[in-house]
KEKE-3310 file (N, C-alpha, C; in steps of 0.2 Angstrom, whole numbers, plus 5000, padded with zeros to 4 digits):
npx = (4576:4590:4586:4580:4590:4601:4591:4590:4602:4613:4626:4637:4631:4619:4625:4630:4620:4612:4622:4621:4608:4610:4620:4610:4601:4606:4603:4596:4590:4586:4590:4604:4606:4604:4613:4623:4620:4621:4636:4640:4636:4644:4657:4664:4665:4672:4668:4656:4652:4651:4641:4630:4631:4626:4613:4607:4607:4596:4585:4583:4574:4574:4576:4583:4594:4600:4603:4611:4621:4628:4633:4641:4651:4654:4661:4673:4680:4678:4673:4669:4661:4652:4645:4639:4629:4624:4616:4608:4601:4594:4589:4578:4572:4566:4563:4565:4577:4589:4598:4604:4610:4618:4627:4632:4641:4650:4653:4660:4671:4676:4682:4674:4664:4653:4644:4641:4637:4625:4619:4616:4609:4597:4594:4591:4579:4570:4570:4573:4588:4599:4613:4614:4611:4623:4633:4629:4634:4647:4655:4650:4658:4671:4668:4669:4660:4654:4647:4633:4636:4638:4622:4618:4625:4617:4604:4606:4611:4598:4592:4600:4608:4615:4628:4645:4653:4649:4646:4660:4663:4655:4659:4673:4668:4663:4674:4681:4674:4677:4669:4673:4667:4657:4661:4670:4658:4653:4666:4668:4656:4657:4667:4661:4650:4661:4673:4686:4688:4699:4707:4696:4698:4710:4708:4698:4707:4716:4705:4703:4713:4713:4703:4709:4712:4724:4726:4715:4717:4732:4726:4717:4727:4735:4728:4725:4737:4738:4729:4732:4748:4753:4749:4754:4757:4752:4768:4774)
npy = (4809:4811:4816:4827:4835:4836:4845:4856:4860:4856:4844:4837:4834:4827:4815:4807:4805:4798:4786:4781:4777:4766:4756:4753:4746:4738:4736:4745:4754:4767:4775:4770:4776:4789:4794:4791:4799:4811:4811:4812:4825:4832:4833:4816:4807:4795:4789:4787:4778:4764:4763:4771:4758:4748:4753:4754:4741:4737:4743:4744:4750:4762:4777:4790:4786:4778:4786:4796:4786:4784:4798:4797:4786:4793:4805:4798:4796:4785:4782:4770:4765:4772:4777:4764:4765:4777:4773:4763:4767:4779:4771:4764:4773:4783:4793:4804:4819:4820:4810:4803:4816:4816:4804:4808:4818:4811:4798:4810:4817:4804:4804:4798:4803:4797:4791:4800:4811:4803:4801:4814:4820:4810:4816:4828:4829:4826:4838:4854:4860:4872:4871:4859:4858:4864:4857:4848:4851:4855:4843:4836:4845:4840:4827:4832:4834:4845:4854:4849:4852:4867:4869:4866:4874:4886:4884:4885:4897:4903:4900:4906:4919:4927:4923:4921:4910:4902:4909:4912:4897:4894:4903:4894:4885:4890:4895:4884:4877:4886:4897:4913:4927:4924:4920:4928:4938:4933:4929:4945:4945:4938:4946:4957:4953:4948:4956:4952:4939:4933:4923:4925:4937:4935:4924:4930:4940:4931:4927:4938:4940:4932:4937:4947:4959:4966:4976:4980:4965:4965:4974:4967:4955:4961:4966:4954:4950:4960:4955:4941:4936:4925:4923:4929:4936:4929:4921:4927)
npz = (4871:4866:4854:4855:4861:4851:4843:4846:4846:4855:4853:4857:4870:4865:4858:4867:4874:4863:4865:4877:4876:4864:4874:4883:4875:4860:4849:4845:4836:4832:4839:4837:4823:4824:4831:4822:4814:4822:4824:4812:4807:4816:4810:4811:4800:4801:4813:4813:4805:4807:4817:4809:4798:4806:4809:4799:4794:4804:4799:4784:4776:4782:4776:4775:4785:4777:4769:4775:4780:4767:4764:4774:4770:4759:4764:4770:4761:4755:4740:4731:4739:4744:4730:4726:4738:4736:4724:4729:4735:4727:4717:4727:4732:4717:4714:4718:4717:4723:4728:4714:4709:4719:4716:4702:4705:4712:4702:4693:4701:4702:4689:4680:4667:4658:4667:4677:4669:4666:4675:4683:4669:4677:4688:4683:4678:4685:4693:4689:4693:4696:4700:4698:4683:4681:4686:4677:4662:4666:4667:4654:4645:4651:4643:4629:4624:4617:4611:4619:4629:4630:4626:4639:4650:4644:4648:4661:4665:4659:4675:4681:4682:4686:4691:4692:4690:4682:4671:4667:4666:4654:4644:4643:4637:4625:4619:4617:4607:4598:4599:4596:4597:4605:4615:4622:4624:4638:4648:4646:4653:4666:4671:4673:4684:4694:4697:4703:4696:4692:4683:4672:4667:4662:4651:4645:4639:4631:4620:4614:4608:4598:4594:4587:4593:4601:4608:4618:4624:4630:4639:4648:4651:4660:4669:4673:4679:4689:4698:4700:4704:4697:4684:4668:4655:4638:4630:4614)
capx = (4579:4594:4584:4577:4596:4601:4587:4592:4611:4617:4627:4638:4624:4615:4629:4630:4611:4610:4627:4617:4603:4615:4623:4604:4597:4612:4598:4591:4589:4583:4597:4610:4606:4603:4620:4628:4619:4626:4644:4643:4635:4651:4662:4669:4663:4674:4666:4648:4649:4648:4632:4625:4631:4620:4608:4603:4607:4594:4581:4583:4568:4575:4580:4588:4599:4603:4607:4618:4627:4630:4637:4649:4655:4659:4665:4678:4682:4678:4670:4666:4657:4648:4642:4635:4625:4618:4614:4602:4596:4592:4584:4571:4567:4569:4557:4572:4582:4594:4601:4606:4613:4626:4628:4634:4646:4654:4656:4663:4676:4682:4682:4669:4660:4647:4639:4639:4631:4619:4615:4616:4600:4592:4590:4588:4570:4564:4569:4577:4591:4603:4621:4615:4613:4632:4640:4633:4637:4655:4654:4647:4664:4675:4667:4672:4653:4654:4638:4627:4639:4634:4614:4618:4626:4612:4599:4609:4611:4592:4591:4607:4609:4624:4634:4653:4657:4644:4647:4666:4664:4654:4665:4679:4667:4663:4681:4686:4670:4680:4664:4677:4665:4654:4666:4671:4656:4653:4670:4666:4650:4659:4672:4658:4648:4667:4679:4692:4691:4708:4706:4692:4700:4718:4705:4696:4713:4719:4699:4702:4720:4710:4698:4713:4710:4728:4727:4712:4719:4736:4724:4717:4731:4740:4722:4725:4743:4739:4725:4737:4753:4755:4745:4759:4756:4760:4775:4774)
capy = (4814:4815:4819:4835:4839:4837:4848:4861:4861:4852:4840:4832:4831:4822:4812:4804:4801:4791:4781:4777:4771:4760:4753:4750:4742:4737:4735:4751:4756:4775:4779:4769:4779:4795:4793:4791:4806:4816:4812:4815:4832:4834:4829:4813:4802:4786:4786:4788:4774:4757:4764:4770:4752:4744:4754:4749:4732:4732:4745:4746:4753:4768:4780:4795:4781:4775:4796:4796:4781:4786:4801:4794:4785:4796:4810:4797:4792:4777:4784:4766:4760:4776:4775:4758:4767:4780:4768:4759:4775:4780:4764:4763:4782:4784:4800:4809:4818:4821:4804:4805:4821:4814:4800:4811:4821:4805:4798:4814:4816:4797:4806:4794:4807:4795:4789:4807:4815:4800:4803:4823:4821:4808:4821:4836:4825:4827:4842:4857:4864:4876:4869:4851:4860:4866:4850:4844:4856:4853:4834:4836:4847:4837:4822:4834:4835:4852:4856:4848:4858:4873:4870:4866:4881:4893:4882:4883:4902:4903:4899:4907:4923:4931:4918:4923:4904:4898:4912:4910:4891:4894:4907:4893:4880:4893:4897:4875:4876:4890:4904:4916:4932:4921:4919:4935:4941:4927:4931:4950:4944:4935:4949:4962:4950:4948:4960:4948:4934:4934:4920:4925:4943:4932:4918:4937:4944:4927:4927:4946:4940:4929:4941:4950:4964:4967:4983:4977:4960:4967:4977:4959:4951:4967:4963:4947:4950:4961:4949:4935:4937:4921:4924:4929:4937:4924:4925:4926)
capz = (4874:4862:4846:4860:4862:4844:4839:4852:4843:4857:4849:4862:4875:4863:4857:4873:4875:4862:4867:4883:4873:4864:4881:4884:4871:4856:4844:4844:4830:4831:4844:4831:4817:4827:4834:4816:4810:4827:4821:4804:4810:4820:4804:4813:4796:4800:4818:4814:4799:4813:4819:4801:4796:4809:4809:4790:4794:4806:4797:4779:4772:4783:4769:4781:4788:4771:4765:4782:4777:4760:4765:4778:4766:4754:4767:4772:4756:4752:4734:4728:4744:4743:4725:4730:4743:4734:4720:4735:4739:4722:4716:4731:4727:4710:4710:4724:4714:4726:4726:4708:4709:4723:4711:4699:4707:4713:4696:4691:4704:4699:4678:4675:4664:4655:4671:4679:4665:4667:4685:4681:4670:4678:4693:4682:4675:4690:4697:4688:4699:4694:4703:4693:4676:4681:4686:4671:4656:4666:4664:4646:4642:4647:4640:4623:4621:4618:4609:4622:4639:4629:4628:4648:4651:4644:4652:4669:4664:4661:4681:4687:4675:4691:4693:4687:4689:4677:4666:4666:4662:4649:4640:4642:4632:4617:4617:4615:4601:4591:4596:4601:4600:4611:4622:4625:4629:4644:4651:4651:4660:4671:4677:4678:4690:4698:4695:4703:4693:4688:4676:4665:4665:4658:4646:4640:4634:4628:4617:4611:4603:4594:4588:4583:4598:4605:4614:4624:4625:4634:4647:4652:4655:4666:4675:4676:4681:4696:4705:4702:4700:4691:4677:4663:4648:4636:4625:4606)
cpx = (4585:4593:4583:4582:4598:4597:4588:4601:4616:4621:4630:4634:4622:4617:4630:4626:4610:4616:4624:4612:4605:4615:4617:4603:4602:4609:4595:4592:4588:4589:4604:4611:4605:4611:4626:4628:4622:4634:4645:4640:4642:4656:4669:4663:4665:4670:4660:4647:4648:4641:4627:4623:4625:4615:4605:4602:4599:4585:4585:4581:4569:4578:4584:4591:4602:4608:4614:4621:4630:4634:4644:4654:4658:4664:4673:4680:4684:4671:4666:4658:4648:4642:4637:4629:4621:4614:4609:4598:4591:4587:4578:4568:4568:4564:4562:4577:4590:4600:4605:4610:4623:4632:4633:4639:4651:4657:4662:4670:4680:4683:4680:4663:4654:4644:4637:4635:4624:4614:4613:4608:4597:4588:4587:4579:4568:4564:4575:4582:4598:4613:4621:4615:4621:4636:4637:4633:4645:4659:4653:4655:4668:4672:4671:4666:4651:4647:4633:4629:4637:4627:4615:4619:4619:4607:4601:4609:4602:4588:4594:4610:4617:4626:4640:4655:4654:4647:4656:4667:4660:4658:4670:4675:4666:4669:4682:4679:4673:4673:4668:4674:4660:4656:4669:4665:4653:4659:4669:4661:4652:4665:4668:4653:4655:4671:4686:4692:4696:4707:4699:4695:4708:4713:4701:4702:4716:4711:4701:4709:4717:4705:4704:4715:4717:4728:4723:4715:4724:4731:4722:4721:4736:4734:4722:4731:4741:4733:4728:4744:4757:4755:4750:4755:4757:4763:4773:4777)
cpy = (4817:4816:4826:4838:4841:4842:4854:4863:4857:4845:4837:4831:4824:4813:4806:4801:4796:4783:4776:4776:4763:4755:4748:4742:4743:4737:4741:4757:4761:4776:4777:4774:4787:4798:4796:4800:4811:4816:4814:4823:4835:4833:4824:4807:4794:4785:4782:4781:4767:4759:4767:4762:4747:4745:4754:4744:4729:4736:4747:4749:4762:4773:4784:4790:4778:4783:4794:4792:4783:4790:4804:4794:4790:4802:4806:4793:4788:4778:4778:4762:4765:4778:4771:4760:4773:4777:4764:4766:4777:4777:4763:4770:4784:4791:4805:4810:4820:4817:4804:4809:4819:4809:4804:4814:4816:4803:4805:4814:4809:4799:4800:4799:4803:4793:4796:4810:4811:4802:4810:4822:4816:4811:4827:4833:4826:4835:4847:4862:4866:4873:4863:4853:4860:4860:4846:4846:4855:4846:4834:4839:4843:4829:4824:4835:4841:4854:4854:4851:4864:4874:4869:4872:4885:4890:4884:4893:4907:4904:4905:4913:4926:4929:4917:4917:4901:4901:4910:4902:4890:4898:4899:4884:4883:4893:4889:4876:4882:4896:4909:4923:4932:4922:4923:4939:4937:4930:4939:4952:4943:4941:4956:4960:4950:4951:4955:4942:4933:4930:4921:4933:4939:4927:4926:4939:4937:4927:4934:4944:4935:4933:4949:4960:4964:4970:4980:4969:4961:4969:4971:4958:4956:4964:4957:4947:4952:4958:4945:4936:4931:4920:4930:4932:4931:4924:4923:4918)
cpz = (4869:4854:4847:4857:4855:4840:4841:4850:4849:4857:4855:4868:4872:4859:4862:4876:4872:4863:4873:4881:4870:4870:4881:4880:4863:4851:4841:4838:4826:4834:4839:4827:4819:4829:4828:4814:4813:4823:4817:4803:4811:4815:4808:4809:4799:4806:4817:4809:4801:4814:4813:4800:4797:4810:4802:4791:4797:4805:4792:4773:4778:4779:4773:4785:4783:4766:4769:4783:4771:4762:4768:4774:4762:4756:4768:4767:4753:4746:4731:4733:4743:4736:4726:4734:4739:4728:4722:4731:4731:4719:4721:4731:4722:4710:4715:4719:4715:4727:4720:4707:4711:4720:4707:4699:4711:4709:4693:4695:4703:4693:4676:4674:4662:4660:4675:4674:4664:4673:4686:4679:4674:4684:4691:4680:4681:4692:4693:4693:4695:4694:4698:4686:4675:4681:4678:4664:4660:4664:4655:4643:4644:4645:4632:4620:4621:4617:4615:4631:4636:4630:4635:4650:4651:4647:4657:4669:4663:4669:4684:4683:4679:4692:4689:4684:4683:4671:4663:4662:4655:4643:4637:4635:4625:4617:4611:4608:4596:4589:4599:4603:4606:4616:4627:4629:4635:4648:4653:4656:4667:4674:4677:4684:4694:4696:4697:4700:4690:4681:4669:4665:4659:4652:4641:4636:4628:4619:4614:4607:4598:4589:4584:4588:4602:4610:4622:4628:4632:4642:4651:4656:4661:4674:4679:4680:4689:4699:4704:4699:4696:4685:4675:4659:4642:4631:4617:4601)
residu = (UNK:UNK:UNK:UNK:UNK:UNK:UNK:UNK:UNK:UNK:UNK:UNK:UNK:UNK:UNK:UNK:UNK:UNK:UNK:UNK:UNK:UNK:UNK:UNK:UNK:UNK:UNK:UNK:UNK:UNK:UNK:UNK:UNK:UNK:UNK:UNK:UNK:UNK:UNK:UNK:UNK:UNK:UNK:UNK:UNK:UNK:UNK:UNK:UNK:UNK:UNK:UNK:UNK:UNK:UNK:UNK:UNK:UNK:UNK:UNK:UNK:UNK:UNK:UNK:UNK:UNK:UNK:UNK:UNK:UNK:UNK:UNK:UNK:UNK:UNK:UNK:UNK:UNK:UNK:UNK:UNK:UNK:UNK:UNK:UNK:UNK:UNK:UNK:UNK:UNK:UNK:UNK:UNK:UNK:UNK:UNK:UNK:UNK:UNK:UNK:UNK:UNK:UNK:UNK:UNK:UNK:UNK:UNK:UNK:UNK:UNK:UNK:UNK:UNK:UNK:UNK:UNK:UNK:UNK:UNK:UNK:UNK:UNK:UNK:UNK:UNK:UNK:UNK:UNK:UNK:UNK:UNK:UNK:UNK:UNK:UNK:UNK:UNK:UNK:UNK:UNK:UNK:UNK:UNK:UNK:UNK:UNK:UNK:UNK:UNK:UNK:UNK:UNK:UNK:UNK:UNK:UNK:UNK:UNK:UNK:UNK:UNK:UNK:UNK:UNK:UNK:UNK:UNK:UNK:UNK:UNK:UNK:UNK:UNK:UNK:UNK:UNK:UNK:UNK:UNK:UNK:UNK:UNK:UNK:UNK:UNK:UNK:UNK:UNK:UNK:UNK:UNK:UNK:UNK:UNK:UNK:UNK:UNK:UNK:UNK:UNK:UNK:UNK:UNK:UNK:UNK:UNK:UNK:UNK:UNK:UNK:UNK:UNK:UNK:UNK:UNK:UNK:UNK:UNK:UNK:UNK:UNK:UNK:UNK:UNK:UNK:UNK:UNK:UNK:UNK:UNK:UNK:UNK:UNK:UNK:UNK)
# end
């Protein structure tokens, strides 16, 4: 009854159905783990992670009980515990390359670049996906491994050719590799996909003073000025 409701968007209904499963029967192991998943549906991570817990404990070849543990965790930020769990997860499906992925962006978010770029490809070998090309051409930069955040870039741009933000980040790596006419034209990609990106209109003026392009330069950063008016000219 509360997987019905749950499927029917009734989320408190069925929240409550499996609670009186629980009551029932403490063991149960679909309403455990069904329960969890309702919470973390509802974004009440720390609640749902007791009944994930136990619901692995007491099925752990259930993998969508091992995802929705993972996630808890790392929704309620406990980023090591959560590693750990997608670490499981990845290891008893090593051909899922979603696990990896999350992997990935875990490590990153702790600025451990070497194993994110790890975890980056070991999902992109399975499965090319445009966002993981990105997260890991950003990984790759700041690792300082320029050369090899550029080939991601253009692969990730191969997928995703209208994406200001891809475009923008690519700009800001030719730029740190010293291709400044490269970079320029990236950045103009990026602010005719988006006219307001403030910062690749201020990172294009700052690239045209490099290429020695003052006049143009100056319009950027007025551009850049009026959508943010943080963004400064900057001084001599």
């Amino acid at each position: 009854m509360g997987a019905s409701l749950l499927h029917l968007g009734k989320n408190d209904e069925a929240i409550a159905a499996f609670r009186s499963s629980i009551a029932s029967n403490p063991r149960n192991a679909d309403a455990l783990g069904n329960l969890g998943a309702a919470l973390l549906k509802d974004d009440r991570a720390a609640e749902a992670l007791p009944f994930l817990r136990r619901a692995h404990s007491l099925r752990p070849e259930r993998s969508d009980v091992l995802e929705s543990y993972a996630a808890a965790l790392e929704r309620d930020g406990q980023a090591h515990e959560a590693i750990a769990a997608y670490h499981k997860l990845a290891s008893s499906h090593p051909d899922q390359p979603a696990p990896w992925a999350q992997l990935g962006y875990l490590y990153y978010k702790s600025k451990r670049y070497d194993p994110a770029v790890s975890a980056f490809e070991r999902s992109l070998a399975l499965q090319q996906d445009p966002d993981v090309l990105f997260a890991l051409a950003v990984a790759q930069a700041d690792q300082g491994k320029l050369g090899d955040a550029i080939r991601s870039y253009e692969n990730c741009i191969a997928l995703k050719a209208d994406d200001a933000n891809v475009r923008f980040n690519y700009g800001n790596a030719l730029f740190n590799a010293g291709k400044y006419q490269d970079s320029a034209t990236q950045y103009r990609e990026a602010v005719r996909l988006n006219p307001s990106l403030a910062h690749a209109h201020y990172n294009l003026g700052i690239t045209l003073l490099r290429l020695s392009d003052a006049k143009s330069a100056q319009s950027e950063f007025a551009e850049a000025h009026r959508l943010d008016p943080n963004l400064n000219p900057p001084t001599k």
